[in-house]
C-alpha positions as CSV (number, residue, x, y, z in Angstrom):
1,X,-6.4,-4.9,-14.3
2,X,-3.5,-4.2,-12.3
3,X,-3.3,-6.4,-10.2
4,X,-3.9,-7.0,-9.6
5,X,-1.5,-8.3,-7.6
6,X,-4.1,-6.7,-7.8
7,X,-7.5,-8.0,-7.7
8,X,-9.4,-10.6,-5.7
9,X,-7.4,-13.4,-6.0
10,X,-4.5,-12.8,-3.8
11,X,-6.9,-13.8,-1.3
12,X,-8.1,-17.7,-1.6
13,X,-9.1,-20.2,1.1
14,X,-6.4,-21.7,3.3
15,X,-7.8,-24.9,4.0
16,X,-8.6,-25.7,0.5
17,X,-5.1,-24.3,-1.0
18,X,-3.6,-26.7,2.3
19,X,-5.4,-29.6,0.8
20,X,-4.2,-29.2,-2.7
21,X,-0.9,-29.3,-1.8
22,X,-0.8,-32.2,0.3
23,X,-2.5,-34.3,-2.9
24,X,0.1,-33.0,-5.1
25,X,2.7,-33.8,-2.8
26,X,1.0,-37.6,-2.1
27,X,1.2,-37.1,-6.1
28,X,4.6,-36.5,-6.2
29,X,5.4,-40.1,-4.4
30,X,3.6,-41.9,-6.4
31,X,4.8,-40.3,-9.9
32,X,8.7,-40.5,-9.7
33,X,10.2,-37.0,-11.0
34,X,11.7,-38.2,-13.6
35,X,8.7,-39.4,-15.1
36,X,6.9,-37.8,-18.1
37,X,3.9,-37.1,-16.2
38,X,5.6,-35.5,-13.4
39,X,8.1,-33.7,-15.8
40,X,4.8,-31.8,-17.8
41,X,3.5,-31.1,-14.6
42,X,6.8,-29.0,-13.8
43,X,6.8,-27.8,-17.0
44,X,3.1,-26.1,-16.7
45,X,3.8,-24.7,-13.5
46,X,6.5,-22.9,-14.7
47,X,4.8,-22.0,-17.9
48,X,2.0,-20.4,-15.3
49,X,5.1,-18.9,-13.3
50,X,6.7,-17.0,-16.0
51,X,3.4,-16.2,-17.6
52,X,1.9,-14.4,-14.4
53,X,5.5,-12.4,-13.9
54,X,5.0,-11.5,-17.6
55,X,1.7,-10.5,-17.6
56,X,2.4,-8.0,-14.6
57,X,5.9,-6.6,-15.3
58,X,4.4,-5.8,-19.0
59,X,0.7,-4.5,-17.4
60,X,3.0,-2.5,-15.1
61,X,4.9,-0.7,-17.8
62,X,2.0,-0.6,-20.6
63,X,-0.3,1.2,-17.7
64,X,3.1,3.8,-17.2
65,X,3.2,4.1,-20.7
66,X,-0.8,5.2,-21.5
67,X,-1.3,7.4,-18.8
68,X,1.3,9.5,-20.2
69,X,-1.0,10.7,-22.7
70,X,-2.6,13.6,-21.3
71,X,-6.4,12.7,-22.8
72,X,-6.4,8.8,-21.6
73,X,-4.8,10.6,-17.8
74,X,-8.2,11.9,-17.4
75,X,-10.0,8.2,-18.7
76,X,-9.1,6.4,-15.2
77,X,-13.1,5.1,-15.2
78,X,-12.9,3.5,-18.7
79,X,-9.9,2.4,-18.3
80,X,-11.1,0.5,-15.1
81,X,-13.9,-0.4,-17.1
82,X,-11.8,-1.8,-20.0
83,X,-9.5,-3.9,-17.6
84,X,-13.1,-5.5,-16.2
85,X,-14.5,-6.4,-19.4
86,X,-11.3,-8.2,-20.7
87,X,-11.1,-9.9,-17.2
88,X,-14.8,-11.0,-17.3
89,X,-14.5,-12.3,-20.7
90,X,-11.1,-14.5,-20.3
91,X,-12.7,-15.9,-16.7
92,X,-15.7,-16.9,-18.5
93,X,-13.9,-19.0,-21.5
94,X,-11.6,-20.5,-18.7
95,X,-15.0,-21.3,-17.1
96,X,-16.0,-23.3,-20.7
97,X,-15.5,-26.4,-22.2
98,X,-12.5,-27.4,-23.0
99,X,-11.0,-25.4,-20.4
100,X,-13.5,-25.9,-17.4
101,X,-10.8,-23.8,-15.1
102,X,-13.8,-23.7,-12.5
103,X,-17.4,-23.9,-12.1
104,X,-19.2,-20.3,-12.1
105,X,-21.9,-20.4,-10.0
106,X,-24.4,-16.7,-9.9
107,X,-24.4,-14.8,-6.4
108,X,-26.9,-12.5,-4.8
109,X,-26.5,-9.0,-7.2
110,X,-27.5,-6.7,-4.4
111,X,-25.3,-8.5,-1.7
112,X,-22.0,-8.2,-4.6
113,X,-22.7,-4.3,-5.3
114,X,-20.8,-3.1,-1.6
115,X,-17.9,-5.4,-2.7
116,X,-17.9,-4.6,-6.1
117,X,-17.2,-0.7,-4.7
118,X,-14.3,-1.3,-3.1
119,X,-13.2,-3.6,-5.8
120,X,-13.4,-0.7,-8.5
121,X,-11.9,1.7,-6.0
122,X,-9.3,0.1,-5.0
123,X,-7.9,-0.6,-8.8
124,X,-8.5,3.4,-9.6
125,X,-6.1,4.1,-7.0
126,X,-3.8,1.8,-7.8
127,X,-3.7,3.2,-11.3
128,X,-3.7,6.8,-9.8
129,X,-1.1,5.6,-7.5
130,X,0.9,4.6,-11.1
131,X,0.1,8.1,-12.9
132,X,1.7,10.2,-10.1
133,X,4.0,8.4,-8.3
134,X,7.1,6.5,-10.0
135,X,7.1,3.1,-10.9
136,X,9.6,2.3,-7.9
137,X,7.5,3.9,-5.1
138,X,4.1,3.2,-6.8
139,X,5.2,-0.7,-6.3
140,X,7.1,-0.2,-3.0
141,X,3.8,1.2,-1.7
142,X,1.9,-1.6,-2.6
143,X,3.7,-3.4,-0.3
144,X,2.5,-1.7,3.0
145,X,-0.9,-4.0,1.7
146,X,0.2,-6.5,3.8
147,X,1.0,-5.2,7.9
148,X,-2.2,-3.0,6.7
149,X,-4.6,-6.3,5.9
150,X,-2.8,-7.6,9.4
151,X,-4.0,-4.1,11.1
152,X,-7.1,-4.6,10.0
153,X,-7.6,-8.6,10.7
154,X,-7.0,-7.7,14.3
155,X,-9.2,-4.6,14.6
156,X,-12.3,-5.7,12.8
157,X,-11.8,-9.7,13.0
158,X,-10.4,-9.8,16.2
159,X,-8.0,-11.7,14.7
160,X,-5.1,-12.0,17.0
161,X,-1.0,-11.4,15.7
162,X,2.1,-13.4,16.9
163,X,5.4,-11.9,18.2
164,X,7.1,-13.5,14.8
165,X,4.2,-12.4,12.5
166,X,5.0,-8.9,14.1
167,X,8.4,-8.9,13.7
168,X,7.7,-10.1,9.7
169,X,5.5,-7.1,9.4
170,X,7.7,-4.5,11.1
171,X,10.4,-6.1,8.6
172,X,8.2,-5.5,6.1
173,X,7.9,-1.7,7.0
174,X,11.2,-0.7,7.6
175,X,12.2,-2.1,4.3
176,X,9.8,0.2,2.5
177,X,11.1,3.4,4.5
178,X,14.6,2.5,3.7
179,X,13.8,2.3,0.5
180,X,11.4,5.2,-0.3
181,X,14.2,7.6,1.2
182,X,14.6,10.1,-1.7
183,X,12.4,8.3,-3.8
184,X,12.1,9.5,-7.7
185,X,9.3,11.1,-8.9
186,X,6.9,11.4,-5.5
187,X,4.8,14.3,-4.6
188,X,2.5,14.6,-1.8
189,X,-0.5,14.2,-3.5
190,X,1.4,11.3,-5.4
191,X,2.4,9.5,-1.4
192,X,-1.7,10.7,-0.5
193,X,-3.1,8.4,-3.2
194,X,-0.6,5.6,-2.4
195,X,-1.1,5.6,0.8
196,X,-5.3,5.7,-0.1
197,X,-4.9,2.7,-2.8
198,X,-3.1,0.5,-0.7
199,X,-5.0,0.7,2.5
200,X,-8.6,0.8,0.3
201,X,-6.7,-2.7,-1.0
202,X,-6.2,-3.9,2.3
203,X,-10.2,-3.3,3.2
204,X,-11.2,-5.0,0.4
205,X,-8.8,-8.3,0.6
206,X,-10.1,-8.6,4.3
207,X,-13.5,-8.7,2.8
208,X,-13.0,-10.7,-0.4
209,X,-11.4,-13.3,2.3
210,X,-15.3,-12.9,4.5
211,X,-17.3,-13.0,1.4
212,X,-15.3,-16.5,0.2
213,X,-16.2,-17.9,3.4
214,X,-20.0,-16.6,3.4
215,X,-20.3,-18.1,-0.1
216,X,-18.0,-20.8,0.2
217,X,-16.6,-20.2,-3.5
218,X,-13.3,-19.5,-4.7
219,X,-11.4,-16.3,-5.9
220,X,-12.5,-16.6,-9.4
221,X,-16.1,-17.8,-9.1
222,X,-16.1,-14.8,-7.1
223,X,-14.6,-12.5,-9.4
224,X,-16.6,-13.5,-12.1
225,X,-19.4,-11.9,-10.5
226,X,-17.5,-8.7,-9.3
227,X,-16.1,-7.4,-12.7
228,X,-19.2,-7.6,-14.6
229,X,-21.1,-6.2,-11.7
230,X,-18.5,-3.5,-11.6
231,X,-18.3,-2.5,-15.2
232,X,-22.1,-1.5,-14.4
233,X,-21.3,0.8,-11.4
234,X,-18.8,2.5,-13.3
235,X,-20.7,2.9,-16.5
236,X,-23.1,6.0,-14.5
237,X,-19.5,7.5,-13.2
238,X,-17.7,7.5,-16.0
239,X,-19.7,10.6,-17.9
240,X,-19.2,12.4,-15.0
241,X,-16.0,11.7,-14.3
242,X,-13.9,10.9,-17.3
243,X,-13.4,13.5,-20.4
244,X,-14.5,12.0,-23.9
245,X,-11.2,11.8,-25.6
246,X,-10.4,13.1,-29.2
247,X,-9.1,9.9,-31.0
248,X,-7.3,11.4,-33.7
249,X,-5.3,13.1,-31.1
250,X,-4.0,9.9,-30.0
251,X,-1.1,7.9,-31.3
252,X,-1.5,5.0,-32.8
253,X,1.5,3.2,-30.3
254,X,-0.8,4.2,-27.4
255,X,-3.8,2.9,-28.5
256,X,-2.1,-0.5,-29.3
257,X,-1.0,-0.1,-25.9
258,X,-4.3,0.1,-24.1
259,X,-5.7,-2.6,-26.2
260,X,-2.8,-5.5,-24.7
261,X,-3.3,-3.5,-21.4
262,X,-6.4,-5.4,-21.4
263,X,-5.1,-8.6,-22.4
264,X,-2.0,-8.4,-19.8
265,X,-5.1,-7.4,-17.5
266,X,-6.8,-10.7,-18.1
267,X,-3.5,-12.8,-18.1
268,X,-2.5,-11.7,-15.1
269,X,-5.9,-12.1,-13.2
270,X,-6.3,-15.7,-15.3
271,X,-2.6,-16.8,-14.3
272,X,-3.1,-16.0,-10.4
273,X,-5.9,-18.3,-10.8
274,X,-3.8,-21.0,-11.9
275,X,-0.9,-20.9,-9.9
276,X,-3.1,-21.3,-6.5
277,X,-4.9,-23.5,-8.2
278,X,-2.2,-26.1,-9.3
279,X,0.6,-24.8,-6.6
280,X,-0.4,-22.4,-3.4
281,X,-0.7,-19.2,-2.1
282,X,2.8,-18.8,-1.4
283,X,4.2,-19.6,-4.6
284,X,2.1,-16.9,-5.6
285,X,3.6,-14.4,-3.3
286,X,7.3,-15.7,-3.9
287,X,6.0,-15.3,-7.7
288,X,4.5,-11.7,-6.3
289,X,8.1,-10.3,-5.0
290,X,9.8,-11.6,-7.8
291,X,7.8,-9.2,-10.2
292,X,8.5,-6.7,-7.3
293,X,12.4,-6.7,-7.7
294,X,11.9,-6.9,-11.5
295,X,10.1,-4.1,-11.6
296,X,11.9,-1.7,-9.2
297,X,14.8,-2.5,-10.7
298,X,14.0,-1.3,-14.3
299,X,11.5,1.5,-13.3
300,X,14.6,2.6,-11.2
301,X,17.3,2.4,-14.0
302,X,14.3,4.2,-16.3
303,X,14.1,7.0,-14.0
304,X,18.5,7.4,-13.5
305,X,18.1,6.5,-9.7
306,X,21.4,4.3,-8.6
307,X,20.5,1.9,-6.2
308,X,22.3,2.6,-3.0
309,X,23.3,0.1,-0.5
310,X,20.3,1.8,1.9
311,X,18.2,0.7,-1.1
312,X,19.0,-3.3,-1.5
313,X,18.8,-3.4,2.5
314,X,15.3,-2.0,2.3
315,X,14.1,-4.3,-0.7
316,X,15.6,-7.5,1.0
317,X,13.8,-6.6,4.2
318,X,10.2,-5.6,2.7
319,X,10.5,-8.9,0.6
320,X,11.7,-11.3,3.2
321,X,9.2,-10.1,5.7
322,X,6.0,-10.0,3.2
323,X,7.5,-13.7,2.1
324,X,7.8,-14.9,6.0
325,X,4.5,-13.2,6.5
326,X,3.0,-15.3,3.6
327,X,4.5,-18.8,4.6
328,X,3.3,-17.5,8.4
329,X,-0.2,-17.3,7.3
330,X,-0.1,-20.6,5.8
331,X,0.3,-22.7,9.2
């Protein structure tokens, strides 16, 4: 699924990611770096790195690549649905013996099915977002998540903003309108559903971050629940929605390419998992904006656009300020 940067598990529980990381530090005293305990350690969390930077840059481009077709452009429903089934699959295998990842526990069907909306919504968009807009402005754009989850925070949670939070978050959206300036391959329908697929994002973190608390589990014992849940709600849309596809008509390459889509799907969701799991949160935004420049920079050289000095200012501001914002919201 895309992304989930996208996906439930960019939002996780501060106090428990805050307690992690003061056992592996208190770890890290005890075990002396040099150690081969403490050198495996490193060694897996760079594994986990590299494999969640993978899994997104290639999701990113296999995605680009499928909805090129012009039969599989009108499958946006299955699609979701094929991302969610790959997802549920890989969570619960990470959930079993030998890997026992995390526990899954069962929530309340009927209180899951509002969340589970939003959760399918918000990933249509963002492939929408990905079908008519470029790669460079499609990931620019999902960007603006993050003032929009503060905007909301302090309208519906009453949750109140600092002057230096601000300033991050201002940072954050001048960067993106520096950048954007004469973007590639954006329409106005193509800037409509961006702008509708980040903001329906930024609901639906604020709410994953509730429901966590309400339940008191974590991102993936949540999801878990939401993606099977969700393959069920889109299963009476899709026949209306999505057009039954001639096979035949389909190359082979394409086909190969929606089948790993679902696998980069379930990599990416499974390595988010691990990273805040074994590091924090803000490794996995500094992991997050390091996929960002990755893939800006080749969707940009695949689409002939130079990149101007206007353009490095505006990627070094909407990084640094979603970064500062990150380690911000940490403390």
């Amino acid at each position: 699924m895309i992304e989930s940067d996208n996906v439930g598990a960019d939002v996780e529980m501060n106090t428990r990611l805050l307690d992690d990381d003061s056992k592996e530090q208190t770890a890290a005293v005890a075990v002396p770096a040099e150690s081969p305990k403490g050198l495996r350690k490193q060694a897996i969390d760079v594994a986990c790195i590299m494999l969640n930077i993978t899994s997104t840059v290639t999701l990113v481009f296999l995605n680009k690549w499928i909805f090129r077709d012009p039969q599989l452009k009108n499958m946006q429903i299955c699609f979701a649905m094929w991302h969610f089934t790959c997802t549920s699959i890989v969570l619960w295998i990470a959930s079993q013996t030998p890997f026992n990842l995390f526990i899954p526990v069962r929530l309340p069907f009927l209180q899951m099915v509002p969340l589970c909306s939003f959760f399918a919504g918000f990933l249509i968009l963002g492939n929408l977002s990905l079908t008519y807009n470029s790669i460079g402005f499609y990931q620019l754009a999902k960007i603006m998540t993050t003032p929009c989850v503060a905007l909301l925070q302090y309208l519906v949670l009453n949750k109140s903003t600092s002057l230096l939070t601000l300033s991050t978050l201002a940072s954050v959206c001048i960067g993106v309108a520096l950048t954007n300036t004469g973007a590639a391959g954006t329409t106005t329908l193509g800037a409509s559903i961006a702008t509708a697929a980040f903001t329906v994002t930024a609901f639906y973190q604020v709410w994953i971050g509730k429901k966590m608390k309400d339940f008191f589990v974590s991102s993936p014992q949540l999801l878990l629940n939401q993606a099977p849940i969700s393959v069920l709600l889109l299963a009476f849309l899709a026949p209306v929605l999505d057009t039954v596809p001639d096979v035949k008509k389909i190359p082979r390459d394409t086909l190969v390419a929606l089948f790993l889509s679902g696998l980069a799907a379930a990599l990416l969701n499974l390595s988010q998992f691990l990273i805040i799991g074994r590091m924090s949160a803000l490794t996995f935004n500094v992991a997050s904006n390091v996929k960002t420049v990755i893939i800006l920079t080749y969707g940009w050289a695949s689409e002939g656009r130079v990149l101007t000095v206007k353009d490095a200012l505006g990627i070094v501001l909407a990084l640094g300020g979603a970064t500062f914002y990150s380690q911000l919201s940490q403390n």
